[in-house]
C-alpha positions as CSV (number, residue, x, y, z in Angstrom):
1,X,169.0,188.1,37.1
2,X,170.1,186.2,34.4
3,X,170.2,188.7,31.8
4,X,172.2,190.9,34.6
5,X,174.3,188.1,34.7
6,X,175.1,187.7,30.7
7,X,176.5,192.1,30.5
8,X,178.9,190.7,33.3
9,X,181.4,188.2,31.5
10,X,182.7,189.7,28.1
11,X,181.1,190.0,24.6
12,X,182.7,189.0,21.6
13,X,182.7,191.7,19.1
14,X,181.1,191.8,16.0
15,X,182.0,190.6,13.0
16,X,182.1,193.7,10.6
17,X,180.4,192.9,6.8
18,X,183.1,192.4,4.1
19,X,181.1,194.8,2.4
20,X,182.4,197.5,4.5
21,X,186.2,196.9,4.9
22,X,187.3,200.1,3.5
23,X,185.1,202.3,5.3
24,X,185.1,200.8,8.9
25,X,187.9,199.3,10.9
26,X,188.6,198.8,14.4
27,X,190.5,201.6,16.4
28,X,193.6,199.1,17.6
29,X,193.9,198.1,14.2
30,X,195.3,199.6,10.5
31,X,192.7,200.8,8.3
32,X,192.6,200.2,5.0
33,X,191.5,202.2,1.5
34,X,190.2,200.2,-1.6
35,X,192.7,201.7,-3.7
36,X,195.9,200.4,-3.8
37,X,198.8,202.3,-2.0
38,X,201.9,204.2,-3.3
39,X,205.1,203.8,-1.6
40,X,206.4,206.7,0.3
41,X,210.1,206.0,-0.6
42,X,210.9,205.8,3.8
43,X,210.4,202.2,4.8
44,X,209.8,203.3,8.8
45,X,206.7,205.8,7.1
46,X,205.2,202.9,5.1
47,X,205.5,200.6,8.2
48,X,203.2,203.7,10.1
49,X,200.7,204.5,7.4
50,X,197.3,202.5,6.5
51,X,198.7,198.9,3.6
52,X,202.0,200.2,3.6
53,X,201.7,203.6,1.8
54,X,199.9,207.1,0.6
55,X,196.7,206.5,0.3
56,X,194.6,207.5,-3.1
57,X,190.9,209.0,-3.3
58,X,191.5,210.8,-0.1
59,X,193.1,214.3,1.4
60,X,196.6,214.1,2.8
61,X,197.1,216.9,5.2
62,X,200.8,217.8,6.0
63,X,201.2,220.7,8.3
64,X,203.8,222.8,9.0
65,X,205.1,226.2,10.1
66,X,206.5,227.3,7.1
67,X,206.9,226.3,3.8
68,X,210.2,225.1,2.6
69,X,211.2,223.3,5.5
70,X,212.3,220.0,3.1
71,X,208.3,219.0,2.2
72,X,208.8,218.6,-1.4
73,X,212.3,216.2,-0.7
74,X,209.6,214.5,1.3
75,X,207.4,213.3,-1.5
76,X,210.6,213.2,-3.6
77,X,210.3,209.3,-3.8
78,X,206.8,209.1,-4.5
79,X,206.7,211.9,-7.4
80,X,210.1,210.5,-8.7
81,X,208.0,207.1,-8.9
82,X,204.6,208.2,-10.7
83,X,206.5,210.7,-13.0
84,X,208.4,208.0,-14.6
85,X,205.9,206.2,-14.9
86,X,204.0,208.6,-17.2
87,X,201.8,210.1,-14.3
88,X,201.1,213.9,-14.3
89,X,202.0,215.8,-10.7
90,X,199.8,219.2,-10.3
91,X,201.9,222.0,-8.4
92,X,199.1,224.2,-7.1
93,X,199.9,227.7,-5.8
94,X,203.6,226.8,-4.0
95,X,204.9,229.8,-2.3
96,X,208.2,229.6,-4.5
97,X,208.3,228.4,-7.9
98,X,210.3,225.4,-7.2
99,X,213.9,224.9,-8.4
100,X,213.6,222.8,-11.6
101,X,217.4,221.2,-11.8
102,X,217.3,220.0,-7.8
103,X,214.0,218.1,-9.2
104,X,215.5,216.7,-11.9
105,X,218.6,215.6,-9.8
106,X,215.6,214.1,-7.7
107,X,214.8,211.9,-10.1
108,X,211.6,213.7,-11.0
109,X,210.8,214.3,-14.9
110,X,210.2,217.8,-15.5
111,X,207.7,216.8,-18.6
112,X,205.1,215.8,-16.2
113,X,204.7,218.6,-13.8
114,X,202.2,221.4,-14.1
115,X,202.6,224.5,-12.1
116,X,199.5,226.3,-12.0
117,X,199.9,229.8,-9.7
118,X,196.3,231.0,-7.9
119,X,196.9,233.9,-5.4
120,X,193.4,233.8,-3.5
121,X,191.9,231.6,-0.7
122,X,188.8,231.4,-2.5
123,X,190.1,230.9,-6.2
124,X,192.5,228.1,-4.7
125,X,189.6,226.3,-3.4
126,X,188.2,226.7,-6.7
127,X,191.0,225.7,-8.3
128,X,192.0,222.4,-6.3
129,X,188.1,221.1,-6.6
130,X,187.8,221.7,-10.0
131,X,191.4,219.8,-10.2
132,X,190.2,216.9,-8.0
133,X,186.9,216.8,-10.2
134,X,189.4,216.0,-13.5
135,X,190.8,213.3,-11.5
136,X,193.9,212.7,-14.4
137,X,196.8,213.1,-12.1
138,X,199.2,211.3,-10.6
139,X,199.5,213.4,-7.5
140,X,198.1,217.0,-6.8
141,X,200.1,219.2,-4.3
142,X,198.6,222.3,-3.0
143,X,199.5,224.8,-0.7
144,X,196.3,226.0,1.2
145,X,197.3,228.0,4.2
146,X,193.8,228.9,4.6
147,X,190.7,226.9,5.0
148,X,187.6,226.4,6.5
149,X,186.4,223.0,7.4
150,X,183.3,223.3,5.2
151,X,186.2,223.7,2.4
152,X,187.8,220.9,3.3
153,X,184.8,218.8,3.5
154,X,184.2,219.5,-0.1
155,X,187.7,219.0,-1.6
156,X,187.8,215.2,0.7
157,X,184.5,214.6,-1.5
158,X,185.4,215.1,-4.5
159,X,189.0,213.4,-3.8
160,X,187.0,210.3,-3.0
161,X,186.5,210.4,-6.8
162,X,189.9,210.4,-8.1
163,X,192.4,207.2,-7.9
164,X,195.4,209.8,-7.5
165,X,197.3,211.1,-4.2
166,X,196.0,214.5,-3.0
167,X,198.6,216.7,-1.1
168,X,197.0,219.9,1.1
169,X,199.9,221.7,2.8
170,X,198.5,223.4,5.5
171,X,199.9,225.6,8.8
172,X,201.1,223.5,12.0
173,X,198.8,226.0,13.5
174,X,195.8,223.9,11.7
175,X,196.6,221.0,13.8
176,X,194.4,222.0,17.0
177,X,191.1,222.2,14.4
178,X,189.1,219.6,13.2
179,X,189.5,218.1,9.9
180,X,187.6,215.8,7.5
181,X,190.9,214.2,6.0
182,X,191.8,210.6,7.2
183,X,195.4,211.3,7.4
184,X,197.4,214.6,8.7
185,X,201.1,214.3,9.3
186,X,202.8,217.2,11.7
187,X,206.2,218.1,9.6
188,X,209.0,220.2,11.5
189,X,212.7,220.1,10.8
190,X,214.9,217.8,12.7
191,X,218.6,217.2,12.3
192,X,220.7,218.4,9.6
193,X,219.4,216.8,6.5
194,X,216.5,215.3,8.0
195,X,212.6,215.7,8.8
196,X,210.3,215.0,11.3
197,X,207.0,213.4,10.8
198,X,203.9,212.9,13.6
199,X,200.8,211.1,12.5
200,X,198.4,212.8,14.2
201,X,195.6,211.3,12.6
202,X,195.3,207.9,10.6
203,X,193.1,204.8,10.4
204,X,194.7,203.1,13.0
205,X,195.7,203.0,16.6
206,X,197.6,206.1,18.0
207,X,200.9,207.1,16.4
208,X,203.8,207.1,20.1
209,X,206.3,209.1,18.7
210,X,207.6,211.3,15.6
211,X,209.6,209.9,12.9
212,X,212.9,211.1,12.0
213,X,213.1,211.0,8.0
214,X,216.6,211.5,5.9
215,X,216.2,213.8,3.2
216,X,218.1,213.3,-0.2
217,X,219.9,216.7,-1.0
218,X,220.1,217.1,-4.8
219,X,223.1,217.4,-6.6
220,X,222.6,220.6,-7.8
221,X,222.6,222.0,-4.2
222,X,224.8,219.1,-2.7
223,X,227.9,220.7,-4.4
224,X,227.5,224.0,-3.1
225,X,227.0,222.6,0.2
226,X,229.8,220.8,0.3
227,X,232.4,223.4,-1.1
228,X,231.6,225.8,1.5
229,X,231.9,223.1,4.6
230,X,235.3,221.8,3.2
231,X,236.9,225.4,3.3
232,X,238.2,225.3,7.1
233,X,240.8,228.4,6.4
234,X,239.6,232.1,6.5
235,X,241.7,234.3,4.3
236,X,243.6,237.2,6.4
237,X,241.9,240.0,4.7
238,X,237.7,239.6,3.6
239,X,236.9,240.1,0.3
240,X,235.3,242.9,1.3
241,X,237.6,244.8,3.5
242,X,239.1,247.8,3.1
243,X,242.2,249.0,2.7
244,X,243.4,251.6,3.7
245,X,246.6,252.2,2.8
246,X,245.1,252.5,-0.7
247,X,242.7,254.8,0.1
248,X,245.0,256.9,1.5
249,X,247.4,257.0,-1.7
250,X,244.7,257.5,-3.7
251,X,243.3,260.6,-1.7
252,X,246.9,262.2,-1.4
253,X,246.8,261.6,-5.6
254,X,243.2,263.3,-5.5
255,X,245.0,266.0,-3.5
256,X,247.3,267.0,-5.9
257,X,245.2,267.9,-8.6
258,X,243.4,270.0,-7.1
259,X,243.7,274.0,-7.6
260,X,245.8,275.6,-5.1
């Protein structure tokens, strides 16, 4: 009776070892990583993710329907940040080759990026493990629209070795499977100029609602931008109308030289 007595009022719960900080945490609570974060550049993301930041030594998942959608001005912060400070940042596969000048204007130095183009599944499996294995980056960013969770497994082992930020851009789609890395972030456009970000998955308690991010527009593209929405008036006649009272002078011309 008395035993039956003690399961009825409530148990404290266990201390966890301060050996084991980094790898355990309570599920209404922040996890944390033994590496030290790197700033996102968005206060309201650092606020959301595990010590304030992206964490090194594991996979970063961000999923999305399409590429292009304003992922790189994303991490624009964060690569503008580890470039300058000597760091190398690993382009692997990209759908596009990425536009070097709105970089720049980003505040990203060129110098330190390394482009390296793989066309299939298996070789850009290959290719990220073996890049994660050198672990002398800053951050790697790869575009893996396909990829089994064995795969995954693999690459979230070997980025357990590495004290740089590791970047797998996967398909929205990928969100309903299973995944080994800590943190996946849904990414679908929002507003004009802006993103939103989910945290579907973190070391911490459930993330409510998305996150609606600004996204810097480089200069290079800002000016374009702006020239076309300042021209309000329409010119009478398109550039590429026709006209055809010239036409018509010109065949009557054509006309007349023709043999009778």
């Amino acid at each position: 009776m008395a035993a039956a007595l003690s399961f009825a009022f409530p148990v404290a719960a266990p201390e966890i070892p301060p050996v084991l900080p980094d790898a355990v945490w309570r599920a209404d609570q922040m996890g944390s990583y033994h590496a030290s974060p790197v700033p996102s550049g968005y206060q309201a993301l650092d606020r959301e993710l595990p010590k304030g930041g992206w964490p090194p030594s594991v996979l970063i998942e961000l999923l999305m329907a399409q590429p292009g959608i304003g992922e790189l001005r994303l991490l624009a912060p964060t690569l503008a940040r580890l470039t300058q400070a000597g760091k190398t940042v690993i382009l692997l596969a990209p759908p596009h080759i990425p536009y070097a000048a709105a970089l720049s204007d980003l505040g990203i130095r060129l110098p330190q990026l390394i482009l390296i183009e793989v066309d299939k599944a298996a070789d850009r499996i290959w290719a990220i493990e073996q890049t994660l294995k050198s672990a002398g980056f800053g951050a790697l960013l790869c575009w893996l629209p396909q990829a089994r969770t064995d795969h995954l497994r693999r690459l979230q082992l070997a980025a357990a070795g590495t004290e740089g930020l590791s970047f797998i851009f996967r398909l929205l789609s990928a969100q309903e499977i299973s995944s080994p890395a800590p943190l996946r972030i849904a990414c679908q456009p929002a507003a004009r100029g802006c993103i939103s970000v989910e945290l579907i998955k973190r070391r911490g308690p459930v993330h409510a609602a998305p996150l609606i991010l600004p996204l810097t527009i480089p200069e290079t593209l800002a000016r374009p931008l702006a020239s076309r929405a300042s021209s309000n008036t329409l010119s009478d006649t398109p550039s590429y109308a026709v006209d055809r009272s010239s036409l018509a002078a010109t065949a009557a011309r054509r006309r007349a030289t023709l043999p009778a």
